[in-house]
C-alpha positions as CSV (number, residue, x, y, z in Angstrom):
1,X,35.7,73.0,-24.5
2,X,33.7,72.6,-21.3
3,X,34.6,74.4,-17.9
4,X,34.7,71.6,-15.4
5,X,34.2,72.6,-11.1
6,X,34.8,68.8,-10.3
7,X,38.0,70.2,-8.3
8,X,36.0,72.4,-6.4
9,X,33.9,70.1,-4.9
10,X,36.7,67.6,-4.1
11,X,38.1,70.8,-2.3
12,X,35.2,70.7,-0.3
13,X,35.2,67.0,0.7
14,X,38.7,68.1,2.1
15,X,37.6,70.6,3.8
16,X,34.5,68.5,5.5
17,X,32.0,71.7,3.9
18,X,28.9,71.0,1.8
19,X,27.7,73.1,-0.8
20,X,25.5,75.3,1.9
21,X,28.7,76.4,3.6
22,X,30.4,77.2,0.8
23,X,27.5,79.3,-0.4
24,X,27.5,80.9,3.5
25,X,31.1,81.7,3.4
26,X,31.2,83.1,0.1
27,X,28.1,85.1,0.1
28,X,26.6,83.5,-3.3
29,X,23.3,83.0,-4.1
30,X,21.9,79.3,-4.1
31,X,21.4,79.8,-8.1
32,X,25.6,80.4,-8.7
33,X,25.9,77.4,-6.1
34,X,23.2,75.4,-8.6
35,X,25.2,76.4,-11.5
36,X,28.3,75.2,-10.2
37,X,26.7,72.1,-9.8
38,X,25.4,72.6,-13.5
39,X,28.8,73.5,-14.8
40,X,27.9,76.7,-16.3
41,X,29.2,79.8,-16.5
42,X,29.3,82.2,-13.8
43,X,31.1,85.6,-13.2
44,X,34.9,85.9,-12.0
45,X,33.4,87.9,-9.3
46,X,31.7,85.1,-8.1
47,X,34.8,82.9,-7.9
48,X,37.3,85.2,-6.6
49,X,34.6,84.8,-3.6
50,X,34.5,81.4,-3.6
51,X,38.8,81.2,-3.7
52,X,39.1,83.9,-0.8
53,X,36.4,81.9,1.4
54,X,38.3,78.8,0.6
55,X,41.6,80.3,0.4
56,X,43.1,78.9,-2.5
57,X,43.7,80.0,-6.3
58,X,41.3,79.8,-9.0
59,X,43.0,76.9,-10.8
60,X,42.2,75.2,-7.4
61,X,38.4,75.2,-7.9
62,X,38.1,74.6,-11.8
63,X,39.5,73.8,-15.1
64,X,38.7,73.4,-18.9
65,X,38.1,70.1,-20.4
66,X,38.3,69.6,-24.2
C-alpha cells in the first residue's frame, strides 16, 4: 500500500496555486513540498498545515492506494 497526494495537487489546479504557494501558505520547507511530489512520507504535522492553508480535510489532499 502506497500513500498517493494526486488529490492534493488536483486541489491546487482548483485553486489556481502552484506548488510554491502552497509551500508559502503552509510554511513547509521545499524538501516536504519535493516529497509530496515524491509521494513519500511526511509528518501529520506537516499536513494539518497544508489542510488549514488550504482549508479542507486531510482525506481532501491524499489517500492510500493498494
Amino acid at each position: 500500500m502506497a500513500i498517493s497526494y494526486n488529490k492534493l495537487w488536483k486541489l491546487l489546479i482548483d485553486k489556481k496555486m502552484n506548488k510554491k504557494d502552497l509551500r508559502v501558505a503552509a510554511g513547509v520547507s521545499t524538501a516536504v513540498i519535493a516529497k509530496l511530489g515524491k509521494g513519500e512520507n511526511v509528518s501529520t504535522d506537516v499536513l494539518l498545515k497544508i489542510c488549514k492553508a488550504l482549508n479542507c480535510d486531510i482525506s481532501d489532499i491524499m489517500e492510500i492506494e493498494n
